[in-house]
N, C-alpha and C positions, 0 to 999 in steps of 0.2 A: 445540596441536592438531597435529593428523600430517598431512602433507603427502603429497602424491599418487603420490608416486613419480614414474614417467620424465612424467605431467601436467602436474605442477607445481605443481598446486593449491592454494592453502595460505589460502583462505578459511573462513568461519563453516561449520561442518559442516551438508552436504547444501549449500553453495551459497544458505543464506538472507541475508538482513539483519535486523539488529535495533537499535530506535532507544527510545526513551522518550517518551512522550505523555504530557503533563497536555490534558486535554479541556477546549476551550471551555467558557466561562460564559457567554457572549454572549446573552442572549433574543432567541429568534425571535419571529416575528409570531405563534406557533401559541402563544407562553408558553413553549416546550419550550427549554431553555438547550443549547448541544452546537455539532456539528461540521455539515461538510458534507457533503452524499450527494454518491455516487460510485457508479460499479463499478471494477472492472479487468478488464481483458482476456484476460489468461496467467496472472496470477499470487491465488493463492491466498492467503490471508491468516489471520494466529492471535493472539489478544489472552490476557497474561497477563496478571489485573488485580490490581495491587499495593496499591492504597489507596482510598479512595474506596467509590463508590455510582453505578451509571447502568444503563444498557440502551445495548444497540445493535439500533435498527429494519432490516431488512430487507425488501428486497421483492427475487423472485424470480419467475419462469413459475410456480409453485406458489402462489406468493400474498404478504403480508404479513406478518411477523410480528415480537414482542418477545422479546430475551433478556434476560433482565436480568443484569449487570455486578457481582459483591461480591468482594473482595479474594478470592482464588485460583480465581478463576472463570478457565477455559481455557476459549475459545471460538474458532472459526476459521470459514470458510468459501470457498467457490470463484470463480473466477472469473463474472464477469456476475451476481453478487448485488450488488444497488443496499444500501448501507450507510448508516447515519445514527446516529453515537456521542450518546448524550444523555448530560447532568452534573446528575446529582441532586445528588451532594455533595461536591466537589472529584476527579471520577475521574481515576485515575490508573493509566496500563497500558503493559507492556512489549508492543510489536508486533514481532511476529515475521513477515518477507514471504517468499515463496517468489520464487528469480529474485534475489539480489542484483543492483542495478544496473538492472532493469526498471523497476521501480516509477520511480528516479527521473528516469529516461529518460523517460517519458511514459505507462509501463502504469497509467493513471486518467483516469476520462472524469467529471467534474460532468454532472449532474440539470440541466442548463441547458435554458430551454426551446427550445423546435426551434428559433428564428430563430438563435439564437446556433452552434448545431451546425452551418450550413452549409459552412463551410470551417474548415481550421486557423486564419487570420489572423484572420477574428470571432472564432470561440471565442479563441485567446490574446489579444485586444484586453483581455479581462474576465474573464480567471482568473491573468494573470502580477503577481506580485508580485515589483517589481525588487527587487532583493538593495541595491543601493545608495541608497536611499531610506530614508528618516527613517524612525524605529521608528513613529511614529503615522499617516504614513500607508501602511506595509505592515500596518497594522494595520487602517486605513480598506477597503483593497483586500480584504483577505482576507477580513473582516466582510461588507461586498461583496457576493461573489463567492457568501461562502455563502447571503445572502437570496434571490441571482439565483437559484441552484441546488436551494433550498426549493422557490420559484418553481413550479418544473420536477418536482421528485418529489411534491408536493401532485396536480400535475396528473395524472401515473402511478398517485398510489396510487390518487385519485377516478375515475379509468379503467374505463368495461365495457368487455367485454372484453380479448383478447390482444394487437391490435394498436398499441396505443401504446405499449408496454413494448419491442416486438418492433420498432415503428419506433425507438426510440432506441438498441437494441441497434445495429441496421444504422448510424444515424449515426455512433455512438460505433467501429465498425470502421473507416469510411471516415474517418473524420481520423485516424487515429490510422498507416493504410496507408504514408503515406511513412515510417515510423519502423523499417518491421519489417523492413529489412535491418538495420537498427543494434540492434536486438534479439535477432535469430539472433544477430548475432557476440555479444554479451553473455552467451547463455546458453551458447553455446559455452563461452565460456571459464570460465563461473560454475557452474551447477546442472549442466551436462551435463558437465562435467571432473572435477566431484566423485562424479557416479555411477560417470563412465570408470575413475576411479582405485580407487574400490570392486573394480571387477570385475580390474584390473591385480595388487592384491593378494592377490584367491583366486587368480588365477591361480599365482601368485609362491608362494604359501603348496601350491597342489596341486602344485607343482614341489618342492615343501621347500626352497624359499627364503624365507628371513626376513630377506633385506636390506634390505626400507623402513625394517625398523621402526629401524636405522641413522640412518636421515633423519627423524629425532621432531623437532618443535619447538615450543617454546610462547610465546603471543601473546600480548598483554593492548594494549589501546587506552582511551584517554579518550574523549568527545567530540569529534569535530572543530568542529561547530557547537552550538551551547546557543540553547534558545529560537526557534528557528527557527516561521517561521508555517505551517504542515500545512494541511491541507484539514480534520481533524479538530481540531486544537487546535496546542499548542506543542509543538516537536520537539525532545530532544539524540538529534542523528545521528552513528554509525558511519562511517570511512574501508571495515574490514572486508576491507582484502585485493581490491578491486573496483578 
């Protein structure tokens, strides 16, 4: 990949992340086998699906709805869309985030019902899964975490009216508020140094300088982590320059 010039940048192009998802199997209470509902905040999100068979349910200020999931289906969506991956038949998708480093900084709020949303400290009581605990039971937590957070978007979807959706939105800001100076500086350096550098090279290029292209380099990374537990399923996660 090409590096930023005088930025520096030399992360996944545009400042994304990208990890590998095999989707939950786990049966919910509803029979639907799959992941946990979320939103996020800042950051937009894009699923390429490589194998496999599912849907991903959303719910938005628009309403409800099903997409369904088949090996070269691209699908993405925006911030504040409540998501919920289902696994009809071992799905399997490359996710693509916008914001590298957001995401795993805290840009994701669980469908947890209101009691739990009260502060940071409840909600992490019943969404962290330690790193250094036995595979079975970061397996227990995570399982968890998702019945709790079904819990909570059953409650949303069964909703009249706008005002429950639009109350969780508001909770799901105020926990998440002491993070977002640790956020600016992230996109600083991530998604907004990768546009900065964009525009540093037309500049350079209306100059009739073609010195960046000087400074070419090329990357390749393995996994850092394999199998990691996601809010949707199992994760091999990227380092990616962040």
């Amino acid at each position: 990949m090409v590096s930023g010039g005088e930025s520096g940048f030399a992360g996944l192009p545009g400042g994304v992340a990208v990890s590998r998802l095999c989707v939950y199997d786990w049966p919910a209470a509803d029979g639907v086998r799959g992941g946990t509902p979320h939103l996020h905040l800042v950051c937009s999100e894009g699923y390429v699906v490589t194998g496999g068979r599912g849907a991903v349910q959303t719910l938005t200020a628009s309403g409800y709805q099903v997409t369904p999931l088949t090996p070269g289906t691209v699908a993405w969506f925006t911030p504040g869309t409540v998501h919920r991956l289902v696994n009809e038949d071992d799905l399997r998708i490359t996710v693509l985030m916008q914001n590298s480093g957001l995401p795993e900084a805290g840009d994701a709020v669980l469908t947890l019902p209101p009691r739990y949303l009260a502060d940071p400290e409840t909600y992490a009581s019943v969404t962290t899964v330690p790193a250094d605990a036995p595979e079975a039971e970061r397996e227990r937590i995570a399982r968890a975490r998702r019945d709790l957070a079904l819990e909570g978007y059953r409650a949303l979807r069964e909703a009249t009216g706008p005002e429950p959706l639009a109350a969780f939105h508001r909770a799901a800001a105020a926990l998440v508020r002491p993070r977002l100076a640790d956020w600016r500086a992230r996109w600083e350096r991530g998604a907004r140094a990768a546009a900065e550098a964009t525009g540093e090279q037309l500049d350079r290029l209306e100059r009739g300088d073609a010195g960046h292209l000087a400074d070419a380099v090329v990357q390749a990374e393995q996994p850092c982590e394999q199998g990691r537990f996601g809010m949707c399923g199992r994760l091999d996660v990227y380092r990616q320059g962040q």
